[in-house]
N, C-alpha and C positions, 0 to 999 in steps of 0.2 A: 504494500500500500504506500502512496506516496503523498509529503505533505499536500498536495492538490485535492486528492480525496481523503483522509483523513480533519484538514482541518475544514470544513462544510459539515464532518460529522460532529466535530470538539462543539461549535458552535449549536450546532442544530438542541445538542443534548444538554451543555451547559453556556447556554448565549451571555452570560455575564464573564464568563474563564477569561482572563486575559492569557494571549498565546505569542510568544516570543518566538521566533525563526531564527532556528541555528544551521549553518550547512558550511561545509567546506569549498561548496561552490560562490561564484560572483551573483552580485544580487539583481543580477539581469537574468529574464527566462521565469522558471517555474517558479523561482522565489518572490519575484515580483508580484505574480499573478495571484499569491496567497497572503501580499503584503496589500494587495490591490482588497481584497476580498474583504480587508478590515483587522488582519494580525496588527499587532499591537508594537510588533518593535523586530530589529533581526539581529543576529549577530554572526559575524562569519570566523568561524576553525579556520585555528586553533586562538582558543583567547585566553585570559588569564582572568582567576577569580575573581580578580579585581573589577577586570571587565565587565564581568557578569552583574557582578555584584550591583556597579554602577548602573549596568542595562536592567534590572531588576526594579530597583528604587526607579526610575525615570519612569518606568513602567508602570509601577503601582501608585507612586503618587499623582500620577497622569500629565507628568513633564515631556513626555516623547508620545506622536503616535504618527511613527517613524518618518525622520526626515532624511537620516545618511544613519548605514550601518555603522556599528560599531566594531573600532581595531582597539589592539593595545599599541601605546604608543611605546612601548617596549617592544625587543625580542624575546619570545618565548626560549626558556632553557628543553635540553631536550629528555631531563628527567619530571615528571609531573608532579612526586614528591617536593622536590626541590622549587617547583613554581608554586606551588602553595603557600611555603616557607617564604619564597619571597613577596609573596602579596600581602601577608600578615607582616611583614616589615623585619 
């Protein structure tokens, strides 16, 4: 199943969910079409907690509903241990 059909079902069953789009792909194509449809925010892999973190709260406090994906303005290291560690400072 792909975000396309999946999120029309997320919506259909809980229409208040707010739903964040993560993908490893560029946010042109199928991720638009689902950002089109009224998702709530994206983020594109690989990101750091931090990232999330940030894309989360924009989310919920209803400061985003999406205007440019989110990156880290960091490079990811390529232990994921060690990126958590460093998002907690």
């Amino acid at each position: 199943m792909t975000g396309n059909q999946l999120y029309p079902l997320i919506k259909q069953f809980r229409p208040e969910m707010k739903v964040i789009v993560c993908s490893g792909y560029d946010i042109d194509g199928p991720i638009q079409e689902i950002l089109n449809m009224g998702a709530d925010g994206f983020i594109q892999k690989p990101f750091s907690v931090s990232v999330l973190s940030e894309k989360l709260r924009d989310v919920l406090h209803g400061k985003e509903k999406l205007d440019l994906p989110a990156f880290s303005s960091r490079p990811l290291s390529g232990n994921p241990k060690q990126q958590v560690k460093e998002s907690r400072g």
